[in-house]
N, C-alpha and C positions, 0 to 999 in steps of 0.2 A: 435225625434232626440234631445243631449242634446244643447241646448243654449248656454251652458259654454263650452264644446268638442274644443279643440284645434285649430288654423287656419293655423297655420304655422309648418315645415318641424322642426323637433327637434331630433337631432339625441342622444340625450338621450333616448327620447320617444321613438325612433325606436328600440333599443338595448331592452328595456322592452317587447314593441309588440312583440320582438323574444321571450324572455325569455314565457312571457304568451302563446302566440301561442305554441311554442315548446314542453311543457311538455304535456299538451295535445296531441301534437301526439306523441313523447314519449310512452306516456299510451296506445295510439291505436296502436301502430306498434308492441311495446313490446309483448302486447293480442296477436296478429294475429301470432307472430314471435314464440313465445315461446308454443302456441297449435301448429302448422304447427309440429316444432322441439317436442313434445311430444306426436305427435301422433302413435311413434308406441308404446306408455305407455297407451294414453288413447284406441287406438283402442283393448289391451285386456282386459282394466278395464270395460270398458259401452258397449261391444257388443259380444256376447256370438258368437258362434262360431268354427269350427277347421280353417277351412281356413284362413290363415294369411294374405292372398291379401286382400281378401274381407271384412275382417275387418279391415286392414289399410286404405283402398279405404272409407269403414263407416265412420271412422273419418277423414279425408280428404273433404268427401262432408260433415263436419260441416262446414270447410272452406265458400266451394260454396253456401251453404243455408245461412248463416252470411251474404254475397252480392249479395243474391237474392232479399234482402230487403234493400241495399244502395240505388238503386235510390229513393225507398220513405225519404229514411232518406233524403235523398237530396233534394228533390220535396219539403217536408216540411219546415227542418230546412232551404236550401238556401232562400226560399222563407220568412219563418221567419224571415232572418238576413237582406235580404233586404228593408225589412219592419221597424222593430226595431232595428236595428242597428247590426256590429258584435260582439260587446260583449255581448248582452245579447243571441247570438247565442251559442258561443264559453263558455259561463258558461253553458249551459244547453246542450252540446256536452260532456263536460267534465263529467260534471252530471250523464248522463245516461251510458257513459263509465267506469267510478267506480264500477256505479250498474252489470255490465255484467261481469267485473271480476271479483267481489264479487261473483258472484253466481258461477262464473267456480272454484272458487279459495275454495268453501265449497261443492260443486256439491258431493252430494252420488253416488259411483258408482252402476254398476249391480248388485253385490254379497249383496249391503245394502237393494235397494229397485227393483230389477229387472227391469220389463220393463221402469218403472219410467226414470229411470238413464239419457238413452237415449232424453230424453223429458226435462229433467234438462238442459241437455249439449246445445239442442238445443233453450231453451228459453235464456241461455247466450247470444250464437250466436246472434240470433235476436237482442237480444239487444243492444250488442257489434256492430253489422253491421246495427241499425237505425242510431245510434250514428253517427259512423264513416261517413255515407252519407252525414254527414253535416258539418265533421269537416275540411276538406282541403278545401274545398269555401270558409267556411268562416275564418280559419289560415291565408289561401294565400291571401283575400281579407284585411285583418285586417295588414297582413305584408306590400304587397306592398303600402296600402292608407297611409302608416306612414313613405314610404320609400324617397319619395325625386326622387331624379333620379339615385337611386341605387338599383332600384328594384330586379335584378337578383339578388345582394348580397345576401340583407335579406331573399325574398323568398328562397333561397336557403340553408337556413336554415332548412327548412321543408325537403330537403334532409339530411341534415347532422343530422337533430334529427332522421331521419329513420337509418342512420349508427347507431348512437348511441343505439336505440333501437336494431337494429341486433347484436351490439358486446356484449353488456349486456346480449340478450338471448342465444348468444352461448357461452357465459363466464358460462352462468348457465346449459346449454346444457353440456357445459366439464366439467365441473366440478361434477355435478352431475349423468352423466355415467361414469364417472373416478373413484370415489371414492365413490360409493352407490353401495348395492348387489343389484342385483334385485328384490330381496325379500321388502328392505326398497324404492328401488326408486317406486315400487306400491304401496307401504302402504302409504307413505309420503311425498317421495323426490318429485313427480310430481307435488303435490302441493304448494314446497314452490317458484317459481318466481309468482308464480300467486298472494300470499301472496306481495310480494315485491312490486307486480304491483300497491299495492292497496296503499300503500305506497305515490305513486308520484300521485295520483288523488283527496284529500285536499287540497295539497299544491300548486297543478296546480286550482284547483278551488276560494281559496281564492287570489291568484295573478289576475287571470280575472275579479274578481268581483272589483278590487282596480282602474283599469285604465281605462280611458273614451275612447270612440268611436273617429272613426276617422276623420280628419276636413274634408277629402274629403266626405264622408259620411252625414258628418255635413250639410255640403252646399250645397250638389244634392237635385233637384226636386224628390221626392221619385214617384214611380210608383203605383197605387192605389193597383193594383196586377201584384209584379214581375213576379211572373212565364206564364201567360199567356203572358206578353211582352215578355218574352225571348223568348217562344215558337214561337211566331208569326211572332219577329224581328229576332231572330239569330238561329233559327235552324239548319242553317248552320255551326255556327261556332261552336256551339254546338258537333256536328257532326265532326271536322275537329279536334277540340279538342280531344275527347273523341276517336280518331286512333292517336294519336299523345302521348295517354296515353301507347299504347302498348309495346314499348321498357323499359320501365321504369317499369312497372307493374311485366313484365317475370321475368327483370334480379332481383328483387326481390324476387320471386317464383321460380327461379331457383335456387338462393342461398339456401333458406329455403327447397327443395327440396332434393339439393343435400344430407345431412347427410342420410336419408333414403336409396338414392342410392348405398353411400355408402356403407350402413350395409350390405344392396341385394348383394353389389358382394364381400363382405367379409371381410371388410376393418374393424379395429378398432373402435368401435362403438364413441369414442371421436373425432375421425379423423372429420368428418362433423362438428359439433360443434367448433374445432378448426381452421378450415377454416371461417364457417359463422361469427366469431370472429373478422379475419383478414381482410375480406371484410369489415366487418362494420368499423372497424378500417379505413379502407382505404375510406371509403364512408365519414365517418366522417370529416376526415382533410381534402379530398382532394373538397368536394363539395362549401366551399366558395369560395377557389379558383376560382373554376369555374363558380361563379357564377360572381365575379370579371372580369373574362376575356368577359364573355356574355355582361356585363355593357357596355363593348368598344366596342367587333365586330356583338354584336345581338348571340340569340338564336337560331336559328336557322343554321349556319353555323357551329356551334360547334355539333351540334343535329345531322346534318345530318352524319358527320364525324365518332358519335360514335357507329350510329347504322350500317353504312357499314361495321364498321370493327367487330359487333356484329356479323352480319348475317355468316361473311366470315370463323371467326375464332371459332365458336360456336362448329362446328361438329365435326371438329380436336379435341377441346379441351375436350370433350364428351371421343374421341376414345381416347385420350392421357389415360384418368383416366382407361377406360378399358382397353386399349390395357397394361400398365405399372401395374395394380392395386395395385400401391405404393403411399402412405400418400402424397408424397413432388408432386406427381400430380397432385393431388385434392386438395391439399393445394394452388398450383401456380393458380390451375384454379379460385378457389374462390377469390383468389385476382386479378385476370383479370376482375373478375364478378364484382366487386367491382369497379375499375378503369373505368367499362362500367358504371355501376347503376351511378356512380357520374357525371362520364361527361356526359351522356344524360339528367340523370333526374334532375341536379341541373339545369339547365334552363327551365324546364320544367312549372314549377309553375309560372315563371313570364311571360312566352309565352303567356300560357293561363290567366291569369288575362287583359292582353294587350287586347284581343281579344274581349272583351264585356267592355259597360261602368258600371259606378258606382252604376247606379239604379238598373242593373241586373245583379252585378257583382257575389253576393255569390252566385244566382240561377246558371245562368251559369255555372261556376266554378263547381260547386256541381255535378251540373249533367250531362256533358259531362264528367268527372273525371270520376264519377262513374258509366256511361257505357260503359267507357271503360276498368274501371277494371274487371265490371260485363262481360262483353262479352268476353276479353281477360283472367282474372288472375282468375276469381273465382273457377273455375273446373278447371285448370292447374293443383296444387296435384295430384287430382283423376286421370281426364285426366292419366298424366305422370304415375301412378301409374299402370295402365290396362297397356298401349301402351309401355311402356319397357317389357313388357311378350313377346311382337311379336319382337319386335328390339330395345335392347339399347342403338340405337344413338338418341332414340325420344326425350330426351329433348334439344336437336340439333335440330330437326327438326319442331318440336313446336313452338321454339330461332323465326327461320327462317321467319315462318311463319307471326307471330308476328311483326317482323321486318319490314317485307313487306308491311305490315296494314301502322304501324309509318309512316314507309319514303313515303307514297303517300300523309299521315296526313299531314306532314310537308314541302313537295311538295305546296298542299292548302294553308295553313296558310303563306309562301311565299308568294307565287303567285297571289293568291284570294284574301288574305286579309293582303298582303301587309306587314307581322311582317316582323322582322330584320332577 
């Protein structure tokens, strides 16, 4: 740990930690956001075929295989970060997150190298999903050790860079089915946000490598090996954590879903794109806010608020988009999904960083996050994508499910372990 590393609360320093944290995930939401939304492009470039389900569902579980392999990212890197600090975590998050959409962003399809294609796509993934295992522990741990007692703010940033990310890919989602043949969006168009991606992954790497480690960080007793003390001392909250990811994972995945659905029941194929837009929009402005208001009443009062009214109004708004199969439906609904994604998840990051101390905090963090995406959000696509053949209120009913995990999570993390 450095010697020189800050001691005191500098809310300049803190406004940077956002900035470095940020684009970083930026880079990994944008990846996940903009494959999710192009997959029914990739599912006919890399997987031969007639069935249209079956190969949308193909590339879908690219998705789920990508966070089959977070919790190692997480096992390692958090374990990393709390050993050597969280910048030199969060430079080598960034690092390997470059590499992954580099490789998706030149990836030959089927018709270039045939069975290849597929094995291409999937070493991206990997890559993109070791990465990502380690990049919210150690963001969210790196945001709040610089936050002072404004934790929820800042962390909540790590929400509002995820809007940002979702309005960007569905700015490139409409714009790109809007005004591309089909012809040019398979030869081309699906690869240029991927191109764009790569863009913000230099200049997120050279800002990480510029700022020191944090004082809290500085000054803890480090643990010989983190990950075995978390396992042993917090498995629990580990645990309490990683269901309390649930709500905030879906309405994620629900957003990014939607455009697909869309198309299924006939809708404009820009129409999805144009909503995941407005949600991000809405995710974006609206998540400091809320991270503001957590700072005074606690996270968890506000959490629990958003996921009752998730669970309640999820199935309505489901049948609203069917029952009407008019754009300004789908559109209201994405922006609901939005107004949820921000009030649940913008306190989300600071909850769980509360939860474990400094020594284990990136392990922690890492890897309760990421079993809870792993278990809840990885196969949601696919998932959703089979289970709307028997009933299209299923990603209602999914919502629900999900919801139910959260609110016991957060139930715990009350009760048990005492957060606001």
């Amino acid at each position: 740990m450095s010697a020189t590393a800050p001691t005191a609360y500098d809310p300049a320093r803190a406004r940077r930690a956002v900035v470095a944290a940020s684009l970083g995930n930026v880079l990994e939401w944008f990846d996940i956001i903009v494959y999710a939304f192009m997959a029914p492009v990739i599912a006919r470039l890399f997987f031969p075929g007639e069935d249209e389900t079956v190969k949308l569902i193909s590339a879908y579980l690219g998705i789920g295989v990508s966070y089959l392999i977070r919790p190692l990212g997480a096992v390692i890197i958090g374990n990393y970060g709390d050993r050597h600090g969280r910048k030199a975590a969060l430079t080598l998050t960034i690092g390997l997150m470059t590499l992954g959409v580099a490789i998706m962003a030149f990836a030959p399809t089927y018709a270039m190298i045939g069975v290849g294609a597929p094995v291409v796509l999937l070493i991206s993934r990997l890559v993109q999903g070791f990465s990502a295992g380690g990049e919210f522990g150690s963001a969210t741990a790196f945001m709040t050790e610089n936050s002072g007692s404004r934790k929820a703010f800042y962390a909540s940033w790590q929400v509002a860079t995820q809007g940002a990310s979702l309005l960007l890919a569905g700015l490139a989602g409409w714009l790109l089915f809007s005004f591309l043949d089909p012809a040019a969006l398979d030869s081309w168009g699906w690869r240029v946000p991927f191109i764009f991606g790569l863009l913000i992954g230099p200049v997120g790497l050279w800002i990480r490598s510029q700022l020191p480690d944090t004082a809290e960080f500085a000054a803890a007793s480090p643990e010989s090996f983190p990950l075995r003390a978390a396992f042993a001392k917090y498995i629990g909250r580990i645990l309490v954590a990683a269901m309390c990811v649930g709500v905030a994972t879906m309405s994620v995945y629900l957003i990014t879903y939607l455009p697909a659905f869309a198309m299924k029941l006939g809708l404009p194929n820009w129409s999805g794109y144009a909503g995941a837009f407005l949600a991000g929009l809405v995710a974006l402005v609206l998540s400091p806010f809320v991270g503001m208001l957590a700072d005074r009443i606690g996270q968890t009062r506000i959490m629990i608020v958003a996921a009752v009214v998730g669970i309640v109004a999820v199935v309505p708004m489901v049948q609203l988009i069917i029952s009407t199969g008019a754009v300004w439906a789908l559109l209201v609904v994405e922006v609901v999904l939005g107004l949820l994604m921000a009030t649940y998840f913008a306190p989300l990051p600071s909850l769980m960083a509360q939860l474990f101390p400094v020594q284990v905090r990136a392990t922690g963090l890492s890897v309760g996050y990421n079993i809870g995406v792993t278990a809840m959000g990885s196969f949601a696509p696919a998932i959703l994508a089979n289970w709307v053949q028997s009933t299209p209120l299923a990603p209602g009913f999914y919502y629900i499910i999900v919801g139910v995990i959260s609110l016991i999570g957060l139930a715990l993390a009350r009760r048990v372990y005492h957060q606001p």
